[in-house]
TORKOL-4160 file (C-alpha; in steps of 0.2 Angstrom, whole numbers, padded with zeros to 4 digits, m for minus):
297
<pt num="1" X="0000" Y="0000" Z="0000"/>
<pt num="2" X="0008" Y="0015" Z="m0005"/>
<pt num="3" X="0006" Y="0034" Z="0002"/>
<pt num="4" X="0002" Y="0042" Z="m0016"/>
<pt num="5" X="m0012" Y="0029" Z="m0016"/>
<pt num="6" X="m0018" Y="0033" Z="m0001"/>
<pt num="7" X="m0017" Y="0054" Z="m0006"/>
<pt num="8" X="m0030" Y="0048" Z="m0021"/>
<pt num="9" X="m0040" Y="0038" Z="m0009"/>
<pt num="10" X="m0042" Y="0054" Z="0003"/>
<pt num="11" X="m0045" Y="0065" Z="m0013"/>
<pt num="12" X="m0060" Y="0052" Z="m0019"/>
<pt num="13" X="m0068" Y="0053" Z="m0002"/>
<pt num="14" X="m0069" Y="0070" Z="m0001"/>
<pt num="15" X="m0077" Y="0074" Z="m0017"/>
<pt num="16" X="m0085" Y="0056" Z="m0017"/>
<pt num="17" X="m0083" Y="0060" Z="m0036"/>
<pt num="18" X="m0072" Y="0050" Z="m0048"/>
<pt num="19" X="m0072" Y="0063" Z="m0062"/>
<pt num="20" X="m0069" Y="0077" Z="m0049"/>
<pt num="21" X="m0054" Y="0068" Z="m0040"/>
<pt num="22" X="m0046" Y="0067" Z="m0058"/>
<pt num="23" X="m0047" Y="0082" Z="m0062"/>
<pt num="24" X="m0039" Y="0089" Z="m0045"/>
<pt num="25" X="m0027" Y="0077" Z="m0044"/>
<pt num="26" X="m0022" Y="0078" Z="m0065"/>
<pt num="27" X="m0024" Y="0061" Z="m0067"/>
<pt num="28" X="m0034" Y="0053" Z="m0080"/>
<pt num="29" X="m0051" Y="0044" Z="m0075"/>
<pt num="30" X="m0047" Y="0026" Z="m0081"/>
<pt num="31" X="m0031" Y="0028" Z="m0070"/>
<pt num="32" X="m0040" Y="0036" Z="m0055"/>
<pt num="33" X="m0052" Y="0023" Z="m0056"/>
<pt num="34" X="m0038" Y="0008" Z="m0057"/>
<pt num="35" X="m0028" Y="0014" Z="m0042"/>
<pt num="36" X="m0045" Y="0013" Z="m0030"/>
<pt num="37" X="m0050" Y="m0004" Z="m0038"/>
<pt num="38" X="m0032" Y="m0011" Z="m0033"/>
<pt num="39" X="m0034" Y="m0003" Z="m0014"/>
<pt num="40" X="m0049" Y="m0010" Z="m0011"/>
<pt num="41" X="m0041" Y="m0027" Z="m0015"/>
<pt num="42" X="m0028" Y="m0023" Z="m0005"/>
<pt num="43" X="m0039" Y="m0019" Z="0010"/>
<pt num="44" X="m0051" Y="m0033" Z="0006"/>
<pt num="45" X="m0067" Y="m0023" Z="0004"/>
<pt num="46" X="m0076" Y="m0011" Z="m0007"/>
<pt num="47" X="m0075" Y="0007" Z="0000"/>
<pt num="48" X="m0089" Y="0016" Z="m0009"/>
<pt num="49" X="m0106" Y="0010" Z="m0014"/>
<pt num="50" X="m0110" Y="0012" Z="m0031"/>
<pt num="51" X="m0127" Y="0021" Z="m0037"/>
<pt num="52" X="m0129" Y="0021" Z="m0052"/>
<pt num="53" X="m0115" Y="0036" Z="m0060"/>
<pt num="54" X="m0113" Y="0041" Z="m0040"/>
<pt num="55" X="m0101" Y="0035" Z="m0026"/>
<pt num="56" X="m0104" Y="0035" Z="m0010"/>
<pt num="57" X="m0092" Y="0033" Z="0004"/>
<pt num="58" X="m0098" Y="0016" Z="0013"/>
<pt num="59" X="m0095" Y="0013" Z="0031"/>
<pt num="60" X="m0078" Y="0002" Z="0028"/>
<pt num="61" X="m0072" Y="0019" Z="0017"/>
<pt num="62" X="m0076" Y="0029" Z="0031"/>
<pt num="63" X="m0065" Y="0018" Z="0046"/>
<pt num="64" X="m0052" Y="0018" Z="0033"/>
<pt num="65" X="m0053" Y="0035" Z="0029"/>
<pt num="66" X="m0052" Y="0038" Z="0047"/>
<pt num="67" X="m0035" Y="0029" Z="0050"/>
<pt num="68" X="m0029" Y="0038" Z="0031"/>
<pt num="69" X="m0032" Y="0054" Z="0038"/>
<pt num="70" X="m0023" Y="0050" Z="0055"/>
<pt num="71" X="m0009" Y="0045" Z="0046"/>
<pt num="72" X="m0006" Y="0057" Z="0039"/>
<pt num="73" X="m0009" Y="0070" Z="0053"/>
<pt num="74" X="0004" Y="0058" Z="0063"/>
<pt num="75" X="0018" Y="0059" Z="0046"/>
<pt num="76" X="0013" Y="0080" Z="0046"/>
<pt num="77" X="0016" Y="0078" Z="0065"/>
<pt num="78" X="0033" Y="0071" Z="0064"/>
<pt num="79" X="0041" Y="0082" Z="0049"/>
<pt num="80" X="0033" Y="0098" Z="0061"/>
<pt num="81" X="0040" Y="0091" Z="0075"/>
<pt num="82" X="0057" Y="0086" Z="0068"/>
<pt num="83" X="0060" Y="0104" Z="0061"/>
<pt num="84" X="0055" Y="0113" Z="0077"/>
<pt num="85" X="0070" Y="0102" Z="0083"/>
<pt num="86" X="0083" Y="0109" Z="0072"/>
<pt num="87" X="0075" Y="0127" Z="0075"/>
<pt num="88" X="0067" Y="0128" Z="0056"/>
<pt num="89" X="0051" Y="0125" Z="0061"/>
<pt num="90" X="0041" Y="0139" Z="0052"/>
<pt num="91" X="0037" Y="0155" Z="0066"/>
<pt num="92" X="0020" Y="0159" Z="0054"/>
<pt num="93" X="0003" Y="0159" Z="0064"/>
<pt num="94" X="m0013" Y="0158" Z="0057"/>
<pt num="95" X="m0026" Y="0168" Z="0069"/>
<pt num="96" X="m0043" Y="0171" Z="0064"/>
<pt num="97" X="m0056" Y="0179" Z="0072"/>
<pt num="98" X="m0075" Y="0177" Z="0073"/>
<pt num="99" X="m0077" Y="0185" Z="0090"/>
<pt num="100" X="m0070" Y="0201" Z="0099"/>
<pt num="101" X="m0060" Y="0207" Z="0083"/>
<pt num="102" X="m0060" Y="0224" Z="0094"/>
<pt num="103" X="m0045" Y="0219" Z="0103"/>
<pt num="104" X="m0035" Y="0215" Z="0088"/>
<pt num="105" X="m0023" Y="0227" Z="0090"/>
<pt num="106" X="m0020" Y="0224" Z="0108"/>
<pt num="107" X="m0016" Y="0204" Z="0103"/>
<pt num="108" X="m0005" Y="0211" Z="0090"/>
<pt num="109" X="0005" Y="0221" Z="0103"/>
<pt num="110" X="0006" Y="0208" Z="0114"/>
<pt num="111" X="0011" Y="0193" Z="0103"/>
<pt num="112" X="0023" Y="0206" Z="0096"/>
<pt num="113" X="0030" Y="0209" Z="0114"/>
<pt num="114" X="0031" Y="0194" Z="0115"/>
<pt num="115" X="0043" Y="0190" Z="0099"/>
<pt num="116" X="0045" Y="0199" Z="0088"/>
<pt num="117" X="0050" Y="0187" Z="0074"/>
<pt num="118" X="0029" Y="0179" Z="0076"/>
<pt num="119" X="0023" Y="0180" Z="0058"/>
<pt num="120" X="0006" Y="0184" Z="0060"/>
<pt num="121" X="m0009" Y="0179" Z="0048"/>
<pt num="122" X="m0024" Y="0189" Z="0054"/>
<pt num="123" X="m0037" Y="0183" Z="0044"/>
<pt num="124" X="m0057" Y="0189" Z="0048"/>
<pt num="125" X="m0067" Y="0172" Z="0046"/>
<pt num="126" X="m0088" Y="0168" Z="0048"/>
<pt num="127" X="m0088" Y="0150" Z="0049"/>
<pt num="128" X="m0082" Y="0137" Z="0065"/>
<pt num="129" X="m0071" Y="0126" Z="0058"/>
<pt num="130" X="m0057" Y="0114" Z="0061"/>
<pt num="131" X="m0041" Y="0124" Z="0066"/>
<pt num="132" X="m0027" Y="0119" Z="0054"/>
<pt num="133" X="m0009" Y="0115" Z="0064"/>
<pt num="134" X="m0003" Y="0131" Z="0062"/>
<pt num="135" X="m0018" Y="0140" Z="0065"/>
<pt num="136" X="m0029" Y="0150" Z="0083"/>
<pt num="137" X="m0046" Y="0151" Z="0082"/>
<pt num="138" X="m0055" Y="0167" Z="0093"/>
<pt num="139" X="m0075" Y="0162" Z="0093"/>
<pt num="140" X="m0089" Y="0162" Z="0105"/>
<pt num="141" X="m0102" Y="0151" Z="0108"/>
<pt num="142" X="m0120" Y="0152" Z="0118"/>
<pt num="143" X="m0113" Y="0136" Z="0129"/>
<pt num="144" X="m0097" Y="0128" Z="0137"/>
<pt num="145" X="m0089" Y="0117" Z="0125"/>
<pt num="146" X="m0088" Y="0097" Z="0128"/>
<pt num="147" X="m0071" Y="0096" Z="0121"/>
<pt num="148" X="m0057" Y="0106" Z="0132"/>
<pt num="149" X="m0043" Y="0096" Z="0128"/>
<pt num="150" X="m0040" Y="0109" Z="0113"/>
<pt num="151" X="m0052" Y="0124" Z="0116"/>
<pt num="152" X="m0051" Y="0136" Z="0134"/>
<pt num="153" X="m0061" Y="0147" Z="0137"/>
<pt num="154" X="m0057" Y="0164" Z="0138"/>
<pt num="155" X="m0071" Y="0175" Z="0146"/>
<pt num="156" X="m0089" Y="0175" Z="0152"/>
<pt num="157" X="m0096" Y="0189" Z="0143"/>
<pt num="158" X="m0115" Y="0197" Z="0147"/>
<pt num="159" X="m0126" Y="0201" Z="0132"/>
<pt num="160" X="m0137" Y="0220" Z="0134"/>
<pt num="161" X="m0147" Y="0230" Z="0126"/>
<pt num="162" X="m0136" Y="0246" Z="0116"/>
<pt num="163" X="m0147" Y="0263" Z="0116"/>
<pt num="164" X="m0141" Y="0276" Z="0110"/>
<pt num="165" X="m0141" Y="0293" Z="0121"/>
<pt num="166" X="m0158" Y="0301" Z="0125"/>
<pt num="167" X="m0167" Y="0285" Z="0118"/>
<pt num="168" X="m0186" Y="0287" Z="0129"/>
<pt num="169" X="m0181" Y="0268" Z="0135"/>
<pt num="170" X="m0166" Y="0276" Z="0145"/>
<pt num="171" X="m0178" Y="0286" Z="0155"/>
<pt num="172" X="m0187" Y="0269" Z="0164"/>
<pt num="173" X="m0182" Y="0261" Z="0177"/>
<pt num="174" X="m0183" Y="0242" Z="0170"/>
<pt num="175" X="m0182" Y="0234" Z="0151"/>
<pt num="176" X="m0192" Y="0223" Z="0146"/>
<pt num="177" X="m0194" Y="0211" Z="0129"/>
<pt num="178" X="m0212" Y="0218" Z="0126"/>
<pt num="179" X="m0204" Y="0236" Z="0128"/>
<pt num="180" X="m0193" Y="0233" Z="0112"/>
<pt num="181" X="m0210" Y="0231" Z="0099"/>
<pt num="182" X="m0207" Y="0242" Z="0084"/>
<pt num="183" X="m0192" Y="0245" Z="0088"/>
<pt num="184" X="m0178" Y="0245" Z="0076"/>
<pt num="185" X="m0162" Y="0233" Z="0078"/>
<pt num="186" X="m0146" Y="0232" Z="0069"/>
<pt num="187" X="m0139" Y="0214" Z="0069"/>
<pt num="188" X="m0121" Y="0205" Z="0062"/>
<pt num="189" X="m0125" Y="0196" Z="0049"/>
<pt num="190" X="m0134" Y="0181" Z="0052"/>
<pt num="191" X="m0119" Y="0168" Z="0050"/>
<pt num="192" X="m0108" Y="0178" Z="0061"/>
<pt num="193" X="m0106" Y="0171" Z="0079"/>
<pt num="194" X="m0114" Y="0184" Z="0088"/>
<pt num="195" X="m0129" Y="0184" Z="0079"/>
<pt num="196" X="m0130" Y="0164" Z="0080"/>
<pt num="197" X="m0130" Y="0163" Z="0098"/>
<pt num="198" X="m0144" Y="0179" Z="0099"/>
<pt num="199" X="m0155" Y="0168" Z="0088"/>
<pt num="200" X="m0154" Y="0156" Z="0100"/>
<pt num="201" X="m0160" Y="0164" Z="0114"/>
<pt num="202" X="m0173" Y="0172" Z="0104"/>
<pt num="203" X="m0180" Y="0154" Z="0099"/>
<pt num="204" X="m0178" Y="0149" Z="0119"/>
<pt num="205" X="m0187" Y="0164" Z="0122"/>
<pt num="206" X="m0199" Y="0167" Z="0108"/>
<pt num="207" X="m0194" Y="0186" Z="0105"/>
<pt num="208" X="m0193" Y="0192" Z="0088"/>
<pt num="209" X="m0185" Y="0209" Z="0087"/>
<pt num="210" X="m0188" Y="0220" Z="0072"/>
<pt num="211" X="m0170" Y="0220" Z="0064"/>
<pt num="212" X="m0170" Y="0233" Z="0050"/>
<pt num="213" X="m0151" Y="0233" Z="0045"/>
<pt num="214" X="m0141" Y="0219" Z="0043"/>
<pt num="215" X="m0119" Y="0222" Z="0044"/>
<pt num="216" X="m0103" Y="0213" Z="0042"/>
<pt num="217" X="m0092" Y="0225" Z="0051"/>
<pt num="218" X="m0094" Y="0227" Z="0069"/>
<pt num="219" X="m0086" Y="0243" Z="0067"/>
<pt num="220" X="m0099" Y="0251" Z="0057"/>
<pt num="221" X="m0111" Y="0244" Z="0067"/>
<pt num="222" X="m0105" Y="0252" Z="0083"/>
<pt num="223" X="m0105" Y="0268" Z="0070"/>
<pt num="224" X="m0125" Y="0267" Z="0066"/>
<pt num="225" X="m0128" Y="0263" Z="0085"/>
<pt num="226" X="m0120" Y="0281" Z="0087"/>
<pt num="227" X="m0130" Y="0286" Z="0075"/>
<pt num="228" X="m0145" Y="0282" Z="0081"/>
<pt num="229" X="m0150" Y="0269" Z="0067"/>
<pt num="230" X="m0155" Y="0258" Z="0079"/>
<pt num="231" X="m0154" Y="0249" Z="0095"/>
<pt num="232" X="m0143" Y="0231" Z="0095"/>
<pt num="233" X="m0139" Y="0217" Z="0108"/>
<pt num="234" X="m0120" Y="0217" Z="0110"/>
<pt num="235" X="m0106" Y="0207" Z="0123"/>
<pt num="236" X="m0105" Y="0220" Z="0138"/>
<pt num="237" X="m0086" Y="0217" Z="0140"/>
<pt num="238" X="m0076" Y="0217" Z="0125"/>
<pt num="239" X="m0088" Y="0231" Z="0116"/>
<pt num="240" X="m0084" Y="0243" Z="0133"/>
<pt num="241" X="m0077" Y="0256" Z="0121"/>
<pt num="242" X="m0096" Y="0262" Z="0115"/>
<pt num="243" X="m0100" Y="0270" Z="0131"/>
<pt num="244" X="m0088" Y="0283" Z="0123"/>
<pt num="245" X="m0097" Y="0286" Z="0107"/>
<pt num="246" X="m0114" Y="0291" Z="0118"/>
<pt num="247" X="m0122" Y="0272" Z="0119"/>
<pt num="248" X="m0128" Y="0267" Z="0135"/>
<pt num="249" X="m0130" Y="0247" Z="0140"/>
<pt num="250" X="m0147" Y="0242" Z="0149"/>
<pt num="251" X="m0151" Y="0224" Z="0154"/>
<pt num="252" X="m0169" Y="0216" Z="0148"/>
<pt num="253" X="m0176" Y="0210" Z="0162"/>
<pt num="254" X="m0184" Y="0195" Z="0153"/>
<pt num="255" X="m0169" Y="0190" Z="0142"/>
<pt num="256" X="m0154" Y="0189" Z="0150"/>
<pt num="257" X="m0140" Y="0181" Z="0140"/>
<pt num="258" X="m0121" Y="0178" Z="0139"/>
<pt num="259" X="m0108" Y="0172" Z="0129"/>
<pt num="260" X="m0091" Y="0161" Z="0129"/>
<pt num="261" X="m0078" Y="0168" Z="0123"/>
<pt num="262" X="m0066" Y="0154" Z="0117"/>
<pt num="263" X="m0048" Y="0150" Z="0108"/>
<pt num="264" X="m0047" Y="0135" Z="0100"/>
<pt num="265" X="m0032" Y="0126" Z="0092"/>
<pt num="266" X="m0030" Y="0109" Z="0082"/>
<pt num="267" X="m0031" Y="0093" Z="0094"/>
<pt num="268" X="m0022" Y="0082" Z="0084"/>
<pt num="269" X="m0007" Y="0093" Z="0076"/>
<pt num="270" X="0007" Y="0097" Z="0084"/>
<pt num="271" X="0010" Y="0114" Z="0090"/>
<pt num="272" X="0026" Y="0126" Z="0085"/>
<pt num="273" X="0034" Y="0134" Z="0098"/>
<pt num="274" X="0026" Y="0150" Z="0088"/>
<pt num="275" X="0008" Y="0144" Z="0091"/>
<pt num="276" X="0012" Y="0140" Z="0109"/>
<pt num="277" X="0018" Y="0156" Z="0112"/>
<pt num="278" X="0003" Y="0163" Z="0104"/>
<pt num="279" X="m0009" Y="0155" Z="0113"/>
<pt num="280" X="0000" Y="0156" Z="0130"/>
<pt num="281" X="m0001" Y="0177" Z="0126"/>
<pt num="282" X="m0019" Y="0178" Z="0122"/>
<pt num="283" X="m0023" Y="0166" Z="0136"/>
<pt num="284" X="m0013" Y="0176" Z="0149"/>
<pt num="285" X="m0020" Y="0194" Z="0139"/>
<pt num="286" X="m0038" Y="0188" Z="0146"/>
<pt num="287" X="m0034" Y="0183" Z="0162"/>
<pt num="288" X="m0026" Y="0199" Z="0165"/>
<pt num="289" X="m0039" Y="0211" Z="0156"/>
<pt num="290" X="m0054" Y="0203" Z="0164"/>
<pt num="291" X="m0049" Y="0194" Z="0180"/>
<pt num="292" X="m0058" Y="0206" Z="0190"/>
<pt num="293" X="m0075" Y="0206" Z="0178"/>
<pt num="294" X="m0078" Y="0186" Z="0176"/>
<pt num="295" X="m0091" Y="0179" Z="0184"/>
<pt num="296" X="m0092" Y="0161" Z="0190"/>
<pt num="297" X="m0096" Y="0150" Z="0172"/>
């Protein structure tokens, strides 16, 4: 069993598309085709289910897959680890951001700090995904994540209502959901992090609100809430800076919410000294910032 034959194997299984593997790999069809029909006699069963033109990764394609893809992760793990030992390991760090990109900067001072030689890759990303092995992950979630080994958790954040100044809420003593009717909001756009974990509370709570304005920038969000656009629901702690631009944080009596904030890396890669470093900084950059602000989780 050969590693190139194994690559193909991978590449069939994600596309689950002979014609599409070929083509990606720059192999011909007929070939493609004959390097799967000798692995599967090799590993003594048939790894896709034929339907018709379609094939579709069976249950033995999947276990294999499984130990393929490990592997390969354990071979990636080894060269990694082999080149952080003769000190050419690369110092590039992939950190993307789907939560809090207000504290960019400050991470970038600190990492920098830190050492300067850290190649950073900031990159602004919408969707949760698996963290590659060079690669720190900044999101939030609604709940505590089940997996810790490779995720902690960073702050414990309250969710508010953002009014602008002189908003007629301001002036009552208490919020509450039904207050908010006709209101206009402003929202992240719907895949964004934030606005995933207000949609679920919504649904818990069965409150829609009125949201006018959709935006992918959080900063030009924080800019229409200045200009009295709208009124938003936005993380109490790392959003501070909008008591400055005249927007005033109220709790809603009836729907309180929070989120995690969270830093996540690749269980299963082995980690540079660079991507240690950079977790260890923005770790220690929370618990200095916010010790005094957490509240039990």
């Amino acid at each position: 069993m050969e590693l190139l034959q194994l690559q193909y194997f991978q590449a069939i299984a994600r596309t689950q598309n002979i014609s599409a593997a070929a083509e990606q790999l720059h192999i011909s069809q007929p070939s493609l085709s004959q390097i799967l029909k000798r692995l599967e006699q090799e590993v003594g069963a048939p790894l896709f289910d034929r339907i018709g033109k379609r094939i579709v990764l069976n249950a033995y394609g999947a276990v294999f897959l499984k130990h393929v893809d490990e592997a390969f992760t354990a071979l990636d793990n080894a060269a990694l680890e082999i080149r952080t030992m003769r000190g050419t390991a690369s110092k590039t760090v992939n950190l993307s951001i789907l939560s809090a990109s207000m504290l960019l900067p400050d991470l970038y001072r600190e990492i920098k700090n830190a050492d300067p030689s850290v190649l950073l890759h900031i990159l602004q990303a919408d969707q949760e995904h698996l963290p590659s092995a060079d690669e720190l992950i900044i999101s939030s979630d609604w709940k505590l994540p089940s997996d810790t080994a490779s995720c902690r958790v960073l702050l414990n954040e309250e969710i508010q209502l953002a009014l602008p100044d002189g908003h007629p809420l301001l002036t009552r003593p208490s919020i509450y959901s039904e207050d908010l009717s006709g209101e206009p909001f402003i929202s992240l756009s719907p895949d964004s992090s934030l606005a995933r974990i207000l949609s679920h509370y919504f649904a818990d709570r069965s409150f829609r609100p009125d949201i006018t304005t959709y935006i992918d920038n959080p900063d030009i969000m924080r800019k229409l809430l200045a200009a009295k656009i709208g009124l938003a629901f936005v993380p109490t702690l790392t959003w501070r800076g909008l008591s400055a631009g005249g927007i005033r944080m109220r709790q809603v009596e009836d729907l309180p919410m929070q989120r995690f904030l969270l830093l996540r890396w690749n269980p299963n890669a082995f980690l540079t000294p660079a991507v240690t470093l950079c977790r260890d900084v923005i770790i220690r950059y929370f618990a200095a910032r916010w010790q005094g602000d957490l509240r039990p989780l």
